[in-house]
mmCIF file of the C-alpha atoms, coordinates in Angstrom:
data_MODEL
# 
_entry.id   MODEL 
# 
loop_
_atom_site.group_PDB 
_atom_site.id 
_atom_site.type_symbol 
_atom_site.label_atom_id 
_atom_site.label_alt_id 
_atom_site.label_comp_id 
_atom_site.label_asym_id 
_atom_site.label_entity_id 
_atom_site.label_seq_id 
_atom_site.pdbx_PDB_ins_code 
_atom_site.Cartn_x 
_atom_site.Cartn_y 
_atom_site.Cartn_z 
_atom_site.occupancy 
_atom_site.B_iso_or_equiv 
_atom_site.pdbx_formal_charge 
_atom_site.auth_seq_id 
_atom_site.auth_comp_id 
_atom_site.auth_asym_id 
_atom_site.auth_atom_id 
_atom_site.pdbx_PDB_model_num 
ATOM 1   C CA . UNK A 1 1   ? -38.792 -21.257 -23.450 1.00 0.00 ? 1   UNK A CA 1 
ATOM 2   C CA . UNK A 1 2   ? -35.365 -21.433 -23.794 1.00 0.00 ? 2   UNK A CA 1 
ATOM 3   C CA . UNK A 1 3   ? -34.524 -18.745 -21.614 1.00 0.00 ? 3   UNK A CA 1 
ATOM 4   C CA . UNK A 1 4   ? -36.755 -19.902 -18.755 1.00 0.00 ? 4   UNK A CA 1 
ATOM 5   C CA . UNK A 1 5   ? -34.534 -23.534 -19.306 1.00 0.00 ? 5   UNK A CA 1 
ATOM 6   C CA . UNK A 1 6   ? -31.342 -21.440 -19.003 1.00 0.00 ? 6   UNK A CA 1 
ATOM 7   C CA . UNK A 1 7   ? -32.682 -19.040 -16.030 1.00 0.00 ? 7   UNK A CA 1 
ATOM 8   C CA . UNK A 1 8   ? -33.789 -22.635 -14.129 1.00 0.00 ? 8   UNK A CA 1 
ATOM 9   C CA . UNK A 1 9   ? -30.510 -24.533 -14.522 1.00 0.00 ? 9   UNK A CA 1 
ATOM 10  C CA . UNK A 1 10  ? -28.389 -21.236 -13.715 1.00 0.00 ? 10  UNK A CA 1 
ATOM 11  C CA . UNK A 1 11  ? -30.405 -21.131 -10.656 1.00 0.00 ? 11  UNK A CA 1 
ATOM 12  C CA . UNK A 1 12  ? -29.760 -24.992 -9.879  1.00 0.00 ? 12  UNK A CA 1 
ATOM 13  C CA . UNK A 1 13  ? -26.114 -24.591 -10.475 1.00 0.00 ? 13  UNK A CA 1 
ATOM 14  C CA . UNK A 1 14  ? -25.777 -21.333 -7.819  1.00 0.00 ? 14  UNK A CA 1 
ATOM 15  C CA . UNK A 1 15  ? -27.682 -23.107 -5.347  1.00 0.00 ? 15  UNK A CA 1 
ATOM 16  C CA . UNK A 1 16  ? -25.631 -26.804 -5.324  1.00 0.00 ? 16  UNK A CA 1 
ATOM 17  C CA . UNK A 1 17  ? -22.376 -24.448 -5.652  1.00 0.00 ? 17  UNK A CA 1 
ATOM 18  C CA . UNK A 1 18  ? -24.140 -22.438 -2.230  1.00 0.00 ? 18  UNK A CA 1 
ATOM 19  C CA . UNK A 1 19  ? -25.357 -26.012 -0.412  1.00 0.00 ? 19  UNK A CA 1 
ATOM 20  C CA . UNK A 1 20  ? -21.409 -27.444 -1.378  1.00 0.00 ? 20  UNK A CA 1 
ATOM 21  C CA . UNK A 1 21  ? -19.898 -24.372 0.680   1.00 0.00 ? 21  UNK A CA 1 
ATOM 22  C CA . UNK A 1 22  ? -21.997 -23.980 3.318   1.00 0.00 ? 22  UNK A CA 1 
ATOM 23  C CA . UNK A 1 23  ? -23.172 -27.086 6.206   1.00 0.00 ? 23  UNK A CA 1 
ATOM 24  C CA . UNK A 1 24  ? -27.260 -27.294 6.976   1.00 0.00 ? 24  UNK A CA 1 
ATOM 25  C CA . UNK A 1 25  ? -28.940 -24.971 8.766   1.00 0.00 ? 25  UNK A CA 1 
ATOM 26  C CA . UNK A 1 26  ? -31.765 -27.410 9.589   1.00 0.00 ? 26  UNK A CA 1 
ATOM 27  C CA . UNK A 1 27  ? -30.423 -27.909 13.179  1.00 0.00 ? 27  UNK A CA 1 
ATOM 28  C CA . UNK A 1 28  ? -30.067 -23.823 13.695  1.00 0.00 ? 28  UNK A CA 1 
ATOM 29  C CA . UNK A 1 29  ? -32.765 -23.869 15.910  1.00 0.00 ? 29  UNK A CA 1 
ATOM 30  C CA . UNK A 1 30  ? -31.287 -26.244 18.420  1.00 0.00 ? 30  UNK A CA 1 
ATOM 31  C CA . UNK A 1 31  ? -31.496 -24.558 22.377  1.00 0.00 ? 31  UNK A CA 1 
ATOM 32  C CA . UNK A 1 32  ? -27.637 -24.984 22.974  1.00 0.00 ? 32  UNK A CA 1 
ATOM 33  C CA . UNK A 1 33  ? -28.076 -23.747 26.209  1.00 0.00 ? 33  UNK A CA 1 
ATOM 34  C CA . UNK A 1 34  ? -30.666 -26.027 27.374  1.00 0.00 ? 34  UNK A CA 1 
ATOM 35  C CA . UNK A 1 35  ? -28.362 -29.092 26.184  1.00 0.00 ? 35  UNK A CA 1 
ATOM 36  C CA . UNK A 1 36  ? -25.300 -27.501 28.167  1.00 0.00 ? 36  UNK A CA 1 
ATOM 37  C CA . UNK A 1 37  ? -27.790 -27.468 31.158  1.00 0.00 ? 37  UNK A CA 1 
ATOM 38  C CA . UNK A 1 38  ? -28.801 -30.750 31.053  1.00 0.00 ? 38  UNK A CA 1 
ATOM 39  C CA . UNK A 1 39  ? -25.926 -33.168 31.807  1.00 0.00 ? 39  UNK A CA 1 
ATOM 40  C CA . UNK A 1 40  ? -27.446 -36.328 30.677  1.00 0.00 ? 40  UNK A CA 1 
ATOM 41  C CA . UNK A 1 41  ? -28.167 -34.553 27.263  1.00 0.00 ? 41  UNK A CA 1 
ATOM 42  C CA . UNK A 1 42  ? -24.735 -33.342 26.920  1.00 0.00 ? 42  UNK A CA 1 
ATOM 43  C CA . UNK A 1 43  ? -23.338 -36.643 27.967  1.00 0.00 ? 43  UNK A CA 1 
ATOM 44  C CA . UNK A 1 44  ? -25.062 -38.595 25.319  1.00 0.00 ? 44  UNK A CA 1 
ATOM 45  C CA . UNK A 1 45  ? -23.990 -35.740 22.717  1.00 0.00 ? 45  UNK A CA 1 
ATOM 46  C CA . UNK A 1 46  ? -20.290 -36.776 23.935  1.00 0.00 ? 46  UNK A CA 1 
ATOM 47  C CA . UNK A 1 47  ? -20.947 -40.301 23.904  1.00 0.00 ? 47  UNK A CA 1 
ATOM 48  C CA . UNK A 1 48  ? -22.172 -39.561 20.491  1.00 0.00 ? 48  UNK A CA 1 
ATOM 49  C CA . UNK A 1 49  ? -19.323 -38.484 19.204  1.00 0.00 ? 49  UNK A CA 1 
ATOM 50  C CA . UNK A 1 50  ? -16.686 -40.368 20.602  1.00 0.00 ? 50  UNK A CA 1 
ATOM 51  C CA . UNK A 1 51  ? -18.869 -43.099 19.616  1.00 0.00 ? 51  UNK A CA 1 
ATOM 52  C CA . UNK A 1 52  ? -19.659 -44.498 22.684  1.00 0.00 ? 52  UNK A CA 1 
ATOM 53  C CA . UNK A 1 53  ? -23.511 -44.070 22.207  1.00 0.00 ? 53  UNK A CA 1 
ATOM 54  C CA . UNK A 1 54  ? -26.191 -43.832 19.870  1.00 0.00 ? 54  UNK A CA 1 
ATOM 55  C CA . UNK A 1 55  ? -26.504 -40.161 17.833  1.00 0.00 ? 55  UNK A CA 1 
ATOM 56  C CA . UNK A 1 56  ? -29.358 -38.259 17.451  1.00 0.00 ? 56  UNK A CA 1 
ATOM 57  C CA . UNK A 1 57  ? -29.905 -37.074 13.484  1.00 0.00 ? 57  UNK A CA 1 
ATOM 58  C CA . UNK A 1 58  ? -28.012 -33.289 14.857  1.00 0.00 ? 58  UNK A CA 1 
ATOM 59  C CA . UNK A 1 59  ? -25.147 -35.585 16.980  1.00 0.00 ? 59  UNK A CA 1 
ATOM 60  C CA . UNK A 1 60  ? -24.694 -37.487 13.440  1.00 0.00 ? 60  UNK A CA 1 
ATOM 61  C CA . UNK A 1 61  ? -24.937 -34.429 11.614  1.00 0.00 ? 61  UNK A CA 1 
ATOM 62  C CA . UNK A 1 62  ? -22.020 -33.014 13.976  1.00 0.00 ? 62  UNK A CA 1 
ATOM 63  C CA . UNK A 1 63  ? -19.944 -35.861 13.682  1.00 0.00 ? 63  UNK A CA 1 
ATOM 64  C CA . UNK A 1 64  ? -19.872 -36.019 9.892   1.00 0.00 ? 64  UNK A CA 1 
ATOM 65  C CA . UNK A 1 65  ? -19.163 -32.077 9.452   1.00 0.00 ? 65  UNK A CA 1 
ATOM 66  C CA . UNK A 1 66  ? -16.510 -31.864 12.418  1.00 0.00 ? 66  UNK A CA 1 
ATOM 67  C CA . UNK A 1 67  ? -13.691 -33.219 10.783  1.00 0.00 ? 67  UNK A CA 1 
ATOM 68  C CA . UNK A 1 68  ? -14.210 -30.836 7.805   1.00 0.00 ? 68  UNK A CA 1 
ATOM 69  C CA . UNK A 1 69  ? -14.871 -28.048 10.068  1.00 0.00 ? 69  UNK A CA 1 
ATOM 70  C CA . UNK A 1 70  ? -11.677 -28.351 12.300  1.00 0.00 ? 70  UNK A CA 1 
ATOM 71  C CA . UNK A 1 71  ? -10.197 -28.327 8.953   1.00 0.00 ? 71  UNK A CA 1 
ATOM 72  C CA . UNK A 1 72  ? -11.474 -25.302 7.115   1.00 0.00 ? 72  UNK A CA 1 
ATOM 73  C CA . UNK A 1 73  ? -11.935 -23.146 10.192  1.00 0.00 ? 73  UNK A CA 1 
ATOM 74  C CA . UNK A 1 74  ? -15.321 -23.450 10.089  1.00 0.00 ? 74  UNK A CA 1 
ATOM 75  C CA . UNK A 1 75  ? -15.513 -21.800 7.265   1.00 0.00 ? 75  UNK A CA 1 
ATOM 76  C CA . UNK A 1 76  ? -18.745 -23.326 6.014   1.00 0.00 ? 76  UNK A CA 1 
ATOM 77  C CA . UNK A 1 77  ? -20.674 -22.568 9.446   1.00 0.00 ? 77  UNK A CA 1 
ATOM 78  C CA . UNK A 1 78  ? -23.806 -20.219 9.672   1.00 0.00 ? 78  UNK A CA 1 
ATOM 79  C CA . UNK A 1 79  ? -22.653 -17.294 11.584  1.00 0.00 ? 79  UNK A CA 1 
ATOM 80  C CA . UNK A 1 80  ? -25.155 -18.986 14.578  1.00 0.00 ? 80  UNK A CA 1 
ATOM 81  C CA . UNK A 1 81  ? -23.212 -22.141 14.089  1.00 0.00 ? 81  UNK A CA 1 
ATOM 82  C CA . UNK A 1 82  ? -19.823 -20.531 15.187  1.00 0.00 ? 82  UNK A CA 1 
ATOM 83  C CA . UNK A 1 83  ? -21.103 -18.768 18.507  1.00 0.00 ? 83  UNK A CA 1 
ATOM 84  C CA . UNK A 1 84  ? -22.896 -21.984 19.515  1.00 0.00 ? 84  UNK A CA 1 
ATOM 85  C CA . UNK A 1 85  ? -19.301 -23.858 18.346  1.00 0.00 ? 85  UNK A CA 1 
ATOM 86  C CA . UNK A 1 86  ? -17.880 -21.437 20.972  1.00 0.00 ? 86  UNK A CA 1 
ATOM 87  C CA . UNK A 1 87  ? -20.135 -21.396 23.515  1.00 0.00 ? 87  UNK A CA 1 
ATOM 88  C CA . UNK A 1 88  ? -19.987 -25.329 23.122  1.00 0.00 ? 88  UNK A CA 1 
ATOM 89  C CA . UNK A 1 89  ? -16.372 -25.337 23.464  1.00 0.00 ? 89  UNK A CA 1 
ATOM 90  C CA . UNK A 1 90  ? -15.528 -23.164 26.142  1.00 0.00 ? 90  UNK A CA 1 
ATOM 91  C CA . UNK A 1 91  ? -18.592 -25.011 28.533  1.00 0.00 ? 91  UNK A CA 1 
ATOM 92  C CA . UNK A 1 92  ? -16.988 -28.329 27.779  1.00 0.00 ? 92  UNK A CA 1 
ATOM 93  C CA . UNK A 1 93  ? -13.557 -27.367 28.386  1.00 0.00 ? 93  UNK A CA 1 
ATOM 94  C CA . UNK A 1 94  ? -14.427 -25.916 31.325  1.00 0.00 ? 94  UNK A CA 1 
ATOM 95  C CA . UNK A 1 95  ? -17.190 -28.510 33.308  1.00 0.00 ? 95  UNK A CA 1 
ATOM 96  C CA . UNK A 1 96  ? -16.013 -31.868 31.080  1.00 0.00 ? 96  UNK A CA 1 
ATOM 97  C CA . UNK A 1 97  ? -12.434 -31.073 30.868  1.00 0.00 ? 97  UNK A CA 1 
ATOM 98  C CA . UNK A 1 98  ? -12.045 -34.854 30.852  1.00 0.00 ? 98  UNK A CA 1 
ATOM 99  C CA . UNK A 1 99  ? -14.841 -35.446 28.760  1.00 0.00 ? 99  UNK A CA 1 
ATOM 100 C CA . UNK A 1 100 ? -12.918 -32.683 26.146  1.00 0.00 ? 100 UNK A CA 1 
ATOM 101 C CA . UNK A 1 101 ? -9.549  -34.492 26.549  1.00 0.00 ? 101 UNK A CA 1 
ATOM 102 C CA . UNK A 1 102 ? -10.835 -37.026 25.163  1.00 0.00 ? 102 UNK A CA 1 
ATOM 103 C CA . UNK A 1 103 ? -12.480 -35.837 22.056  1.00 0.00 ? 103 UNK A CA 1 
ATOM 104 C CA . UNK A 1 104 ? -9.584  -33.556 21.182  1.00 0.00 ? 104 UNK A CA 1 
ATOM 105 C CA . UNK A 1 105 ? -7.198  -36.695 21.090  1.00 0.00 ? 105 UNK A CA 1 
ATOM 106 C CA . UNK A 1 106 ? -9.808  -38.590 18.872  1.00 0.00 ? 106 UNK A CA 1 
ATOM 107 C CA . UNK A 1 107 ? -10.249 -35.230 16.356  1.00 0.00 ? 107 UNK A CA 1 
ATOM 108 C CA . UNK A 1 108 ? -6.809  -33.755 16.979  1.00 0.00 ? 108 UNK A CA 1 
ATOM 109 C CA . UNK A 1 109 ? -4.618  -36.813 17.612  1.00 0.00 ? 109 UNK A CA 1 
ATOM 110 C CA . UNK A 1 110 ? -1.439  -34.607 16.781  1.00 0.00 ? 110 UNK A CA 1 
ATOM 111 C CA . UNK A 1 111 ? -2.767  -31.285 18.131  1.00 0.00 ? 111 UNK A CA 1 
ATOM 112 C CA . UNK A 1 112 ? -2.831  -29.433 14.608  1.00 0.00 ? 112 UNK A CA 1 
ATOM 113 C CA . UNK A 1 113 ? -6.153  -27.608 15.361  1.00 0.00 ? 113 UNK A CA 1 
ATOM 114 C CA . UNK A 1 114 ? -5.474  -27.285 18.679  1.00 0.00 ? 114 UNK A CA 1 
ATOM 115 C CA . UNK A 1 115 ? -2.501  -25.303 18.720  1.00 0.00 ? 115 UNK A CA 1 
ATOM 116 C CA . UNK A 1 116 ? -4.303  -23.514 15.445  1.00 0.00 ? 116 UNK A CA 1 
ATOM 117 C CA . UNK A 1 117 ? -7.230  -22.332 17.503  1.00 0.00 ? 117 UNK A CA 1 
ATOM 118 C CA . UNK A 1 118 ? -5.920  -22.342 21.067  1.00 0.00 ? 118 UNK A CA 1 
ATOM 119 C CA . UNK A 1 119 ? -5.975  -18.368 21.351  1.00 0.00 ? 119 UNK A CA 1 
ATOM 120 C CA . UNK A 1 120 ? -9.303  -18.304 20.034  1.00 0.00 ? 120 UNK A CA 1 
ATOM 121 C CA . UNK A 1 121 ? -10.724 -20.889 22.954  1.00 0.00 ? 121 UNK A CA 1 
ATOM 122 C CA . UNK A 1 122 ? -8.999  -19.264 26.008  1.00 0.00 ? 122 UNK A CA 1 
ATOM 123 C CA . UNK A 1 123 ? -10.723 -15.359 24.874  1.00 0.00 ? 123 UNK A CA 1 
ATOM 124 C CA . UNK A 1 124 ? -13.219 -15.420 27.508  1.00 0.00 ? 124 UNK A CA 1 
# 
């Protein structure tokens, strides 16, 4: 009995130390493409999270963790969650490039991340 006790609060431990380094994956499944498709989608994810607009449970999701993320690299993202990060990027840079001033002066204000990560965003 006391084994099984130990066993199930070992596992516990390794999986809140796992969930504390990592974001969710719940929102994996998301079509990225189809949102980068679909103007008004993407427009609302922007609104979103310049808070201009309401969020959808992912656009909250995205807000919370970006801060963090710009911060650590992404360090905590799924594999999955850094190409769509990319992919993300480099569409809004290049058909919102207004829309992506403005969210890098409300998440970068003194272009720390920006200059950090600006090779990595003009690789094609």
């Amino acid at each position: 009995m006391r084994s099984t006790t130990t066993l199930v609060l070992l596992t516990t431990l390794v999986a809140a130390s796992w969930a504390a380094n990592s974001y969710t994956n719940k929102f994996d499944s998301i079509d990225v493409d189809r949102i980068l498709s679909n103007d008004r989608i993407l427009t609302q994810y922007i609104k979103c999270l310049l808070e201009e607009g309401s969020c959808t449970n992912e656009g909250r999701e995205l807000k919370k963790t970006l801060p963090d993320a710009l911060r650590t690299g992404c360090s905590k993202c799924t594999e999955k969650q850094k190409i769509a990060t990319d992919k993300v990027i480099k569409h809004v840079r290049k058909h919102k490039s207004r829309d992506w001033e403005r969210l890098v002066n409300k998440y970068d204000p003194k272009g720390e991340f920006r200059s950090k990560y600006e090779s990595r965003l003009d690789n094609p």
